[in-house]
C-alpha positions as CSV (number, residue, x, y, z in Angstrom):
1,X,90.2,52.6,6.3
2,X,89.0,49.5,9.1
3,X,86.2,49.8,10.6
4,X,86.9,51.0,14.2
5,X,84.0,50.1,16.2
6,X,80.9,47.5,16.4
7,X,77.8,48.9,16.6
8,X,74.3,46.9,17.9
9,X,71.2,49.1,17.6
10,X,68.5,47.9,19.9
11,X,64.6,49.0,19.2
12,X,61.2,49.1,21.0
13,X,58.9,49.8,18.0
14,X,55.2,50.8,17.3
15,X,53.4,50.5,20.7
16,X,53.8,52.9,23.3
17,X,57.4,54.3,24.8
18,X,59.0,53.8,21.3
19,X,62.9,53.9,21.8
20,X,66.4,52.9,20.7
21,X,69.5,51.9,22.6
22,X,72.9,51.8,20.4
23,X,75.8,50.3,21.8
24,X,79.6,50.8,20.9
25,X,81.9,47.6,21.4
26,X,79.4,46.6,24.1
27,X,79.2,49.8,25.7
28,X,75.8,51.8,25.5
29,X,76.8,54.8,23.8
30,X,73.3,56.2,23.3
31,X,69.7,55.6,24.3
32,X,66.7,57.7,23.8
33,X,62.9,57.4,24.0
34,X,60.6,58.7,21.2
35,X,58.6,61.1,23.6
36,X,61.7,63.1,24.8
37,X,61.9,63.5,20.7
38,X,58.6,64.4,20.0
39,X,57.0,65.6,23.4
40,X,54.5,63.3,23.0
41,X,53.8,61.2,25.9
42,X,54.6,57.7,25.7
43,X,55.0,58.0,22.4
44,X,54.3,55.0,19.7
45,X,54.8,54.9,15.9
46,X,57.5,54.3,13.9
47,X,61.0,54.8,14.9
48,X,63.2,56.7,12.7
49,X,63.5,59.8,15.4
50,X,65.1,57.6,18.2
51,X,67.0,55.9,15.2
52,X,68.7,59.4,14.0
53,X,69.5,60.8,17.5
54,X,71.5,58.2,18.2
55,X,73.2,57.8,14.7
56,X,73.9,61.7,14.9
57,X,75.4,61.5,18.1
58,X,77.5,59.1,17.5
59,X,78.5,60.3,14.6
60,X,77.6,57.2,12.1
61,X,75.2,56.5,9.7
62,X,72.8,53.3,9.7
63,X,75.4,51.4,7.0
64,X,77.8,51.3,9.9
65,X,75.8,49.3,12.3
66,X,76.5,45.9,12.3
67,X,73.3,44.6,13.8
68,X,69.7,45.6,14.4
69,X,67.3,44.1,17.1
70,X,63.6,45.1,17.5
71,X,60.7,43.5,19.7
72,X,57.1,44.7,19.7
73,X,55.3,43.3,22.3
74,X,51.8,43.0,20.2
75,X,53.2,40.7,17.4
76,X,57.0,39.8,16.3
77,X,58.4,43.0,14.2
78,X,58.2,41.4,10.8
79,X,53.9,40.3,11.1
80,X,53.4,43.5,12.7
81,X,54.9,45.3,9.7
82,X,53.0,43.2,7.0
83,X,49.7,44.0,8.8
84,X,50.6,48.1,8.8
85,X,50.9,47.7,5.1
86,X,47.0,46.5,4.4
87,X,45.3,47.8,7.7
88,X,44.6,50.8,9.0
89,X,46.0,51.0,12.6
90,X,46.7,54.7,13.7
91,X,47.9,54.1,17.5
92,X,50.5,51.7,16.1
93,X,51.6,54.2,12.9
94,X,49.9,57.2,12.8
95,X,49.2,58.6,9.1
96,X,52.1,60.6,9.5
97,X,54.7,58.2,10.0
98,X,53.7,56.0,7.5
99,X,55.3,57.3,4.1
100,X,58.3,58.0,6.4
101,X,58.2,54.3,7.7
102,X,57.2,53.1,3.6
103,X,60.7,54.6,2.7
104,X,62.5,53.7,5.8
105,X,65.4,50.5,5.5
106,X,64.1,48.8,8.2
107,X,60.7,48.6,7.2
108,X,60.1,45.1,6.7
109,X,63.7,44.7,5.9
110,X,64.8,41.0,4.8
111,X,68.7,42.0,5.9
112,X,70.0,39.2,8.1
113,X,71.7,42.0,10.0
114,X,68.0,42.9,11.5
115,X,66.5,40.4,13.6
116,X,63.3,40.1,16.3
117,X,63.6,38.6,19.6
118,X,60.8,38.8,22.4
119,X,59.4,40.9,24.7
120,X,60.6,39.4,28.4
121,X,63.8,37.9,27.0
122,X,64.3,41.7,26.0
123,X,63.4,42.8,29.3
124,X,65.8,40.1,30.6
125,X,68.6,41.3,28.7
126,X,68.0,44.8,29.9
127,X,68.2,43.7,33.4
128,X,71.7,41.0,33.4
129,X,73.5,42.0,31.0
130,X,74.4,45.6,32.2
131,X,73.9,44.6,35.9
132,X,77.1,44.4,38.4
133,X,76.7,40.6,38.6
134,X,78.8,38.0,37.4
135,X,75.8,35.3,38.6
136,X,72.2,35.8,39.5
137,X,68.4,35.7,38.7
138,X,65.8,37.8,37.3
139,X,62.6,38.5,38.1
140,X,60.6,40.5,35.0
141,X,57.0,41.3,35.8
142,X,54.9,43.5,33.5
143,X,51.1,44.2,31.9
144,X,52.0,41.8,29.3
145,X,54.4,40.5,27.0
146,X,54.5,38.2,23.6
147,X,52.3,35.6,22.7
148,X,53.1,32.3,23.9
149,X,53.7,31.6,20.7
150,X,56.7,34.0,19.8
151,X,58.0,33.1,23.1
152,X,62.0,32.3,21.5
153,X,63.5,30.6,25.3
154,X,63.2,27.5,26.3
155,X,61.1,27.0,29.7
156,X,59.9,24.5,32.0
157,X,57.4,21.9,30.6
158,X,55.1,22.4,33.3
159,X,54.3,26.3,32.3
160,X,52.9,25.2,29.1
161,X,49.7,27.1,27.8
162,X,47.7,28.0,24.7
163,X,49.6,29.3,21.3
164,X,47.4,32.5,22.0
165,X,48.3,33.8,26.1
166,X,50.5,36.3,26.8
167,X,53.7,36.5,29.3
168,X,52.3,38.3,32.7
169,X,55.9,36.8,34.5
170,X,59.7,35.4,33.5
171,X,61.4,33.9,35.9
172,X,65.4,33.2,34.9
173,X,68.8,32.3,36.3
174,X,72.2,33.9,34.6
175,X,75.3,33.2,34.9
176,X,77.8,35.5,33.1
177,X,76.3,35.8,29.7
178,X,74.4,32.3,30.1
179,X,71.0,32.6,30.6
180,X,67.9,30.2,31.5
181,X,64.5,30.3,32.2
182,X,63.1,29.1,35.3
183,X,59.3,30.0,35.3
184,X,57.2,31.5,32.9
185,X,53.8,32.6,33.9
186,X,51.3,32.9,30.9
187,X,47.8,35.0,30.6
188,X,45.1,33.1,28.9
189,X,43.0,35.6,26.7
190,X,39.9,37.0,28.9
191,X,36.1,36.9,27.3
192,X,34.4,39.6,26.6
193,X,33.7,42.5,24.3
194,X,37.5,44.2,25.9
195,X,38.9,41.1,25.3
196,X,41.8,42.6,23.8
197,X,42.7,44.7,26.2
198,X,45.4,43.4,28.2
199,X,44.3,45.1,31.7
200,X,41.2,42.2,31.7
201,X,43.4,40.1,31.5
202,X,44.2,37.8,34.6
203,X,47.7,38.7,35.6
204,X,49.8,40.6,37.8
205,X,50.6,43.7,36.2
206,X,47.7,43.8,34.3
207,X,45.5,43.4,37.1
208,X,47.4,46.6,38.6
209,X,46.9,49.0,35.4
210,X,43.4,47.9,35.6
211,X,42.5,49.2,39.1
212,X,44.6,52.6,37.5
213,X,41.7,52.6,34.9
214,X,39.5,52.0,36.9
215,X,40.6,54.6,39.5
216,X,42.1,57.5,36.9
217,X,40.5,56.1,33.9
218,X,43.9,55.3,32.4
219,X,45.7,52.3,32.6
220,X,49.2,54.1,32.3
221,X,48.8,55.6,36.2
222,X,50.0,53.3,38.1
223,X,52.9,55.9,39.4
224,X,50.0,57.7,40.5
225,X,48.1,54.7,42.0
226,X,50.9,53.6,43.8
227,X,50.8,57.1,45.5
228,X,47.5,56.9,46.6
229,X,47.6,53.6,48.0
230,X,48.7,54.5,51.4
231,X,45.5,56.7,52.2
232,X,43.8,53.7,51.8
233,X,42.3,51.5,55.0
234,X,43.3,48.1,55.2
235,X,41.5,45.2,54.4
236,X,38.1,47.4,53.6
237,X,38.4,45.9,50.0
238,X,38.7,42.5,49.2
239,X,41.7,40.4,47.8
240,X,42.2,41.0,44.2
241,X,45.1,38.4,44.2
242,X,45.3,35.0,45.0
243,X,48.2,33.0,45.0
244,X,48.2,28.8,46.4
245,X,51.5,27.2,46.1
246,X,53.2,29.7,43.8
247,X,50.0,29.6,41.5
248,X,47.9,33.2,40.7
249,X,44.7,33.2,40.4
250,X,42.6,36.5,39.8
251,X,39.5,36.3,40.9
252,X,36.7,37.7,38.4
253,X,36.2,41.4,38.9
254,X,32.9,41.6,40.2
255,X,30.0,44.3,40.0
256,X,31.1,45.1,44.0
257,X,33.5,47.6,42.1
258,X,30.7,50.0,40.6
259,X,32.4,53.2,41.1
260,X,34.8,53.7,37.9
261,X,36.1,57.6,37.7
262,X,34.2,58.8,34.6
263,X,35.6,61.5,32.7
264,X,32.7,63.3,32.5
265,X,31.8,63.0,35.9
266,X,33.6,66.1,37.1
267,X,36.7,66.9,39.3
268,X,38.5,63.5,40.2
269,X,39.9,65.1,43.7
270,X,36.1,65.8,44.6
271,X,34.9,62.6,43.9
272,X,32.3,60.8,46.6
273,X,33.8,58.0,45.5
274,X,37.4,59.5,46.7
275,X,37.2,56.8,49.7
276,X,36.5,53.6,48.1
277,X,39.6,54.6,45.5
278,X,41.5,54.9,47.8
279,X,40.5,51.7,49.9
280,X,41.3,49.5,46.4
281,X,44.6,50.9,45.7
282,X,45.9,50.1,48.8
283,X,44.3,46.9,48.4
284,X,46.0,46.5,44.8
285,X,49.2,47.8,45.9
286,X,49.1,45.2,49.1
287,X,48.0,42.0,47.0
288,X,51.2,43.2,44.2
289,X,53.4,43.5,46.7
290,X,53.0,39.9,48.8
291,X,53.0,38.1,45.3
292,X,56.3,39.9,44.6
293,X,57.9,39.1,47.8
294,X,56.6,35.6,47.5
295,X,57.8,35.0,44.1
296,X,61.5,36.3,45.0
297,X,61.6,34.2,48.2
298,X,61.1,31.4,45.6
299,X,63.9,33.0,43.5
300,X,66.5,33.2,46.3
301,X,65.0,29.4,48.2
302,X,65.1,27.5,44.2
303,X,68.6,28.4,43.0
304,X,70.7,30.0,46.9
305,X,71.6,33.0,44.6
306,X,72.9,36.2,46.1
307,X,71.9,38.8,43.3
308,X,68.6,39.4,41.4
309,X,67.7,42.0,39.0
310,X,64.5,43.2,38.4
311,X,63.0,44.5,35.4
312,X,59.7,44.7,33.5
313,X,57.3,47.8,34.4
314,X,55.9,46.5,37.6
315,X,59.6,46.8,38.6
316,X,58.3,50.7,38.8
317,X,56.9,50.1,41.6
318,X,59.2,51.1,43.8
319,X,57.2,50.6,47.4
320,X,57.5,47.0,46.0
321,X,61.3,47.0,45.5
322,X,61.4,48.3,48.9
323,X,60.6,45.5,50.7
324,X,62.1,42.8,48.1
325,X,65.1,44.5,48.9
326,X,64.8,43.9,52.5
327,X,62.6,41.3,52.8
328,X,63.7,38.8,50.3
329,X,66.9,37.7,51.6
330,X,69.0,39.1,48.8
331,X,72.4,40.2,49.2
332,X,72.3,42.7,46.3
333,X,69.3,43.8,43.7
334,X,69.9,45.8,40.8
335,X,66.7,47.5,39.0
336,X,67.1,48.3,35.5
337,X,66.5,52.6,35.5
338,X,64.5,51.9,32.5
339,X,62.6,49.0,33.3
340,X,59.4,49.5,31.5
341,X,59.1,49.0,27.6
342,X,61.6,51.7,26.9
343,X,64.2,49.7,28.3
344,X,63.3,46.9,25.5
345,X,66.1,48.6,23.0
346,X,68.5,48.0,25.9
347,X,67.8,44.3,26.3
348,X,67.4,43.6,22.5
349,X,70.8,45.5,21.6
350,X,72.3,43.5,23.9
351,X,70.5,40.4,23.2
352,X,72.4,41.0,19.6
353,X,75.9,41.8,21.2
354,X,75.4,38.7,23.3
355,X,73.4,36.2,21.7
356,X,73.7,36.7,18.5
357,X,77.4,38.2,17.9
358,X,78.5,36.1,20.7
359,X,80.7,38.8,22.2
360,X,81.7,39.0,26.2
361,X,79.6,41.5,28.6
362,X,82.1,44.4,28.8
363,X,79.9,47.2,30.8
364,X,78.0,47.6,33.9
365,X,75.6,50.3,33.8
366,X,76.3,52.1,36.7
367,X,74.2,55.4,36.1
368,X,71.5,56.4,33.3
369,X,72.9,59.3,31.7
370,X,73.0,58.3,28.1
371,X,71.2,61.2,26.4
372,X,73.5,62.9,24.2
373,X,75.6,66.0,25.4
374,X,74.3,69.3,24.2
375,X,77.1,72.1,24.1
376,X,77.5,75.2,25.2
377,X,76.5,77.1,22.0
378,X,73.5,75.5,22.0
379,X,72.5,76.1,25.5
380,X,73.4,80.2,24.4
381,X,71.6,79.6,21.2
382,X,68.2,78.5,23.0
383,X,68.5,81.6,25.2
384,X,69.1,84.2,21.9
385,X,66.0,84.1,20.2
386,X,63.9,87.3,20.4
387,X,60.7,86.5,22.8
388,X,63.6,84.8,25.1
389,X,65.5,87.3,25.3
390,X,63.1,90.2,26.2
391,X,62.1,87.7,28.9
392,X,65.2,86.9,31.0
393,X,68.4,87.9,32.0
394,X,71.1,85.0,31.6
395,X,74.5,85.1,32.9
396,X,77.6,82.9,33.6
397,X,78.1,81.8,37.0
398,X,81.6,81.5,39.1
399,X,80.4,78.8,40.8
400,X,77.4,77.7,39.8
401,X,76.8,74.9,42.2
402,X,77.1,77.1,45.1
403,X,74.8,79.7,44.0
404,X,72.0,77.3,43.0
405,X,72.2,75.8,46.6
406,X,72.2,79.4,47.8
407,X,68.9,79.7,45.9
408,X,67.4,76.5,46.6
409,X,67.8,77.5,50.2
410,X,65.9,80.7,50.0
411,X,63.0,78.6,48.9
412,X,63.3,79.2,44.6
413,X,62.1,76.6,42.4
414,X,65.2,76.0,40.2
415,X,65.1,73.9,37.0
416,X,68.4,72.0,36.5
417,X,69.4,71.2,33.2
418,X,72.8,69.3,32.9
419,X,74.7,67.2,30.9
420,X,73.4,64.2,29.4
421,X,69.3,63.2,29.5
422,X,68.3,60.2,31.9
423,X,67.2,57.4,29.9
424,X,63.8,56.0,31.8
425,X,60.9,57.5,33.4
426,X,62.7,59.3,36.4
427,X,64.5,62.4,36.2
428,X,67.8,61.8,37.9
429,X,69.2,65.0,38.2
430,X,70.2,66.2,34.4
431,X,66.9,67.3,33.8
432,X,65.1,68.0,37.0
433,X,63.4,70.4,39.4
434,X,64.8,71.0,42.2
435,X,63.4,72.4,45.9
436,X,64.2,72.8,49.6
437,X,62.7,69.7,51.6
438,X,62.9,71.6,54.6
439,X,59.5,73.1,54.1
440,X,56.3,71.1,53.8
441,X,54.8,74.1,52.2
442,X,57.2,73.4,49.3
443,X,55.3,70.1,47.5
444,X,52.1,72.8,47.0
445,X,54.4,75.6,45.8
446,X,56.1,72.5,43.3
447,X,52.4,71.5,42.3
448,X,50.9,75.2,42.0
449,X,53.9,76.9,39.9
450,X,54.7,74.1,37.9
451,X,53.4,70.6,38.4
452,X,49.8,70.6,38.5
453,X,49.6,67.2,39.8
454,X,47.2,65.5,42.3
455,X,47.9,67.1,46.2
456,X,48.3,63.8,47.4
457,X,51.4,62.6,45.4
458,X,54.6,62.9,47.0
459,X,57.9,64.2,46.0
460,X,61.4,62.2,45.8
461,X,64.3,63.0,47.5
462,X,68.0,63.2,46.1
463,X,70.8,62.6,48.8
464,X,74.2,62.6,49.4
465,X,74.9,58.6,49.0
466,X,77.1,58.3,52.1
467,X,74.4,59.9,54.3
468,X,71.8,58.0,52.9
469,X,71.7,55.3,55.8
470,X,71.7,57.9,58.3
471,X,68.4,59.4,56.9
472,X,66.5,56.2,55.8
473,X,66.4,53.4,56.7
474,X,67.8,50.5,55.1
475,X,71.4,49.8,53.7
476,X,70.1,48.7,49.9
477,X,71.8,51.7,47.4
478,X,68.8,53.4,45.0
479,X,70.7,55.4,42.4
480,X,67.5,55.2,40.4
481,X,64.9,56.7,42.6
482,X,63.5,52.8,42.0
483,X,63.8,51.8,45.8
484,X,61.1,53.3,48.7
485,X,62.5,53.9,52.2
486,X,60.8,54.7,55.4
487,X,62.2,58.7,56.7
488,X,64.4,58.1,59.9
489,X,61.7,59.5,62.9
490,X,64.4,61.6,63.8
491,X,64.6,63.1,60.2
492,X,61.0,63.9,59.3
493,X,60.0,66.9,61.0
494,X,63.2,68.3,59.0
495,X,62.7,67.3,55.9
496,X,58.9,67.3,55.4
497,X,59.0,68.1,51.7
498,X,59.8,64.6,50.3
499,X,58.0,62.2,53.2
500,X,54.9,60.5,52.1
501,X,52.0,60.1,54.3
502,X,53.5,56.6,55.5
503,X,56.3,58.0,56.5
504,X,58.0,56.6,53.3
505,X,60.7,58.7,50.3
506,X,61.4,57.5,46.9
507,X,65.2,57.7,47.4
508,X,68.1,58.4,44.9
509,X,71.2,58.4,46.1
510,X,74.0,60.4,44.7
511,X,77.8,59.8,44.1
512,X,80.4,62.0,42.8
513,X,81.6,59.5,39.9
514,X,78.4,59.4,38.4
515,X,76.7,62.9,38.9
516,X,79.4,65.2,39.9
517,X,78.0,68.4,39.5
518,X,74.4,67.3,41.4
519,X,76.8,66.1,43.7
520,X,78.4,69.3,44.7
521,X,75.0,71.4,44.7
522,X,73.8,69.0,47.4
523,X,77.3,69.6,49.7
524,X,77.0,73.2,49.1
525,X,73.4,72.9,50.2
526,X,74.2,70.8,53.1
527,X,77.3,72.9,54.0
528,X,74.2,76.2,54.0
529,X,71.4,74.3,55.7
530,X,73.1,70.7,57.8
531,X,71.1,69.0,55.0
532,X,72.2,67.2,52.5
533,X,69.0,66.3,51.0
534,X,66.9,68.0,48.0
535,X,63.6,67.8,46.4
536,X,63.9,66.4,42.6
537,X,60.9,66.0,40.8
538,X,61.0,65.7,36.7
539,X,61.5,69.2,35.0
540,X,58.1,69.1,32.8
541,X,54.8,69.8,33.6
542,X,51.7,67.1,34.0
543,X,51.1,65.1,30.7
544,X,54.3,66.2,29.1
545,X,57.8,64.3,28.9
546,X,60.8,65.3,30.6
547,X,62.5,68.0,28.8
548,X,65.2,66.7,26.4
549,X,67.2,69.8,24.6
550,X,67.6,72.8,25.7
551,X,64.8,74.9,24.1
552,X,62.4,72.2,26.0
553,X,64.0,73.5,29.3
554,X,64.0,77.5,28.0
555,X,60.3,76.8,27.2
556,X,59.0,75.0,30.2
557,X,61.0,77.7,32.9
558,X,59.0,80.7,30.6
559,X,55.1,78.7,30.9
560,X,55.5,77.9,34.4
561,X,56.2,79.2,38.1
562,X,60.1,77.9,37.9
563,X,62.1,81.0,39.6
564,X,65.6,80.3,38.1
565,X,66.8,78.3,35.2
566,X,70.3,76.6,35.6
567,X,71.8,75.0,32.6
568,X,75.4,74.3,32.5
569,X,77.2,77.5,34.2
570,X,74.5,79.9,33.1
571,X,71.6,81.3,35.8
572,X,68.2,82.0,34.0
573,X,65.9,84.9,35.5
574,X,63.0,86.3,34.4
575,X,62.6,89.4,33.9
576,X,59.5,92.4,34.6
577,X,58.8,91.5,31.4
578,X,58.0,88.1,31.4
579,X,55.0,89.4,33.1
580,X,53.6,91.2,30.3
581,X,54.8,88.8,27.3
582,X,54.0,85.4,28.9
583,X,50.0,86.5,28.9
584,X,50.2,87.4,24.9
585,X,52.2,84.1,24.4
586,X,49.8,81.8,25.9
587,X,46.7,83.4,24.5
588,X,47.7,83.6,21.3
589,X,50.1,80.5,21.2
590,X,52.1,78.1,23.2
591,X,55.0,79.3,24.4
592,X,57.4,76.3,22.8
593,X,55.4,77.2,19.1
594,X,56.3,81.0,19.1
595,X,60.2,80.6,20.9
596,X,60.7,78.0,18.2
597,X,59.5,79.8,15.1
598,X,60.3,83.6,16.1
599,X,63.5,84.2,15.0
600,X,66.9,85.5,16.4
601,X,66.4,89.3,14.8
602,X,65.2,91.7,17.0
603,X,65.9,95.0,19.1
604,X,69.5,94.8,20.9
């Protein structure tokens, strides 16, 4: 029998946000992180979960994929695999993963059907190559990339640096599947005794996670530190950027900044030095911004193009985005969804299909949902097991749309689990929480039942797409919640729920084609309230990943404040009796532990 389809696997392996992209005939079929797997936050290690989700869901075993591409930003695949062999290393493959990984095929495989490419041309490749644009540039930003050394495109003489810095910056110019590097901006390897941590080192995105350590005592907050920026007061702090003729400097951090958060200093939000965190992240955020709009003026003014896409993870930053989108003179920008390093298994399956197979770009990526689908039966088999049951009441709904908009407009917290998971670090309405906006009082109720998040951060907004101009401002589309747009005047004082302090709302818009089902709750709710906006924030709980399969959803909606459960055309309540189980569960177990090993027998 022929062989029907291609297949490309793309992987992000061993450092943080492990994941795998697989594409069919140039089409993503299936993409998937490793923490939505494991629940395990940005999780790293070796890849064979990501790798089986999407060979089960498609259906195919690894034998049938033609090609296998894999970057890891800390050293090309193959070195980073012959150290794991002799040395110890834990974050990268954790003692359980390593007699899995020993046995695994693509452990140090010698196949020429699995290749390495690096870390910003991956990046790149996630951003073009699924973009709407025949011709264009790229702008990729992040903490840091590949040594200079394992750099594998070609770029401009005059970037040249040592074998041993690291890409901070990629600069390139496409044209169908044709692309070429325009800048490259290296980081030389700082001195010290942190030396090898890449937040000391001087460059954009690494300068930003280093004010997050400094202010949450984790470099992965920047979501958060973006958040706090606007409390801040101007120009109390000094630059932390400096850029002369296109070239950044960062200055040495100096002792002024003697005020670190210190875990065991006691509650963060009561901090005395609460002020002067706030004064530096809106100093950070400023400085990040100014060099981002400067570099995409330089974009747009060096090659007259119309389009740019953005990815990297400083393209998270979606106050940034904002005003490149209406500052920079672009006629169109399209931000990868998954622009941080989980998006690498996007650009190096693609790099394969392109590059390396030589094939024609066939898809545009026009929404995220690339999870796979989870049936029916399986939502009604996550809702059968004994300490679920005695718990809830589950029924099918008529018209579930309209009664989850009735819901949301009598204040309930609903948790929204449909079709297939968002691929990235935004919930984009398959696996979110939804709320009322209408009520300011809402973000505390979101925080206190289920969140447990700082006060200050805001929540985003989901809203009909062709009413989106009429409530913010700015024509530039955000189907990704990537792009932050100031609250019409006329529109705050009724939607409180989603504007930031500044006056400001992470938008996502929402279309039919792509989401028809969020779609229709938001017209029933707008046909209820003359709203046509929602609260969605990302159906978890702080320091966990969005849920993935339906028992993740079941177990979240039983260990928190969410009122009603929605997944497919079932409505989830709880019960009296939640009230007396859910105290026994959580002191003696976690609620996902005792749903997942109690079994289906029971009374009833």
């Amino acid at each position: 029998m022929p062989k029907q389809h291609t297949y490309v696997l793309g992987l992000n392996t061993y450092d943080h946000d492990v994941s795998a992209c697989l594409l069919r005939d140039g089409a993503i079929a299936f993409a998937i992180s490793k923490e939505r797997i494991t629940r395990e936050k940005h999780a790293s290690g070796f890849h064979q979960e990501v790798i089986e989700y999407c060979l089960k869901a498609e259906g195919i075993t690894l034998d049938d994929v033609d090609l296998v591409v894999r970057n890891c930003y800390i050293l090309p695949v193959p070195e980073m695999e012959d150290r794991l062999v002799y040395q110890d290393m834990p974050g990268f493959l954790p003692a359980a993963d390593r007699k899995i990984a020993e046995n695994h095929p693509l452990f140090r495989s010698k196949s020429d059907k699995v290749i390495t490419v690096s870390h910003h041309l991956a990046h790149a490749y996630s951003a073009f190559a699924v973009s709407p644009f025949k011709e264009g540039v790229v702008m990729i930003v992040d903490g840091v990339g590949n040594y200079q050394s394992d750099a594998m495109e070609a770029y401009p003489d005059s970037d040249k640096v040592s074998p041993l810095a690291r890409e901070s910056e990629s600069y390139y110019k496409f044209e169908d599947k044709t692309l070429e590097c325009l800048k490259k901006v290296f980081m030389e390897q700082s001195r010290g005794m942190l030396s090898d941590e890449f937040y000391n080192m001087p460059g954009l995105g690494a300068l930003y996670s280093r004010v997050s350590t400094y202010v949450f005592g984790d470099w992965n907050k920047c979501g958060e530190l973006m958040g706090l920026a606007p409390y801040g007061r101007h120009e109390k702090v000094g630059h932390l950027l400096d850029m002369t003729d296109g070239k950044l400097s960062v200055p040495a951090w100096g002792t002024d900044y003697k005020q670190p958060y210190l875990f065991e200093s006691g509650s963060w939000e009561k901090s005395p030095a609460m002020r002067h965190w706030e004064d530096i992240a809106w100093r950070v955020q400023d400085d990040t911004e100014n060099v981002l709009l400067a570099r995409a003026r330089w974009l747009r003014e060096t090659t007259g193009a119309k389009n740019l896409c953005i990815a990297g993870g400083v393209a998270l930053n979606c106050v940034a985005n904002g005003r490149i989108a209406r500052e920079a003179g672009f006629d169109n920008v399209w931000i990868q969804p998954a622009a941080g390093d989980d998006g690498i298994a996007i650009g190096c399956a693609y790099y394969g299909w392109l590059e390396i197979l030589k094939a024609q770009r066939n898809f545009v990526m026009d929404h995220a949902y690339v999870g796979r689908p989870y049936t029916d039966r399986e939502v009604a088999r996550s809702l059968e097991k004994f300490l679920v049951r005695i718990q809830i009441e589950a029924k099918k709904s008529e018209d579930i749309c309209r009664e989850t908009a009735k819901l949301l407009a009598e204040q309930k917290v609903i948790g929204w689990f449909q079709g297939r998971s968002e691929f990235g670090p935004r919930a984009l309405g398959h696996r979110s929480l939804l709320g009322d906006p209408r009520k300011a009082e809402m973000k505390d109720i979101l925080n206190s039942r289920v969140k447990h998040r700082q006060a200050f951060r805001p929540f985003a907004p989901i809203v009909l797409a062709e009413r989106m101009t009429e409530i913010f401002e700015g024509e530039e589309d955000s189907p990704y919640m990537l792009i932050a747009k100031p609250v019409r005047p006329e529109w705050r004082d009724k939607i409180p729920g989603i504007v930031h302090v500044d006056g400001t709302a992470r938008v996502q818009s929402v279309r039919e084609a792509t989401s028809p089902m969020l779609y229709r709750v938001l017209k029933e709710f707008e046909a209820l309230t003359g709203v046509p906006v929602l609260i969605n924030t990302s159906f978890n709980i702080k320091g966990e990943p969005i849920v993935e399969t339906p028992e993740d959803a079941v177990n979240c909606f039983l260990n928190t404040g969410i009122d009603h459960l929605i997944m497919h055309d079932m409505l989830v309540t709880k019960t009296r009796m939640h009230k007396v189980v859910a105290p026994v569960m959580k002191t003696f177990g976690d609620v996902a532990g005792i749903v997942a090993s109690t079994s289906q027998a029971g009374p009833g």
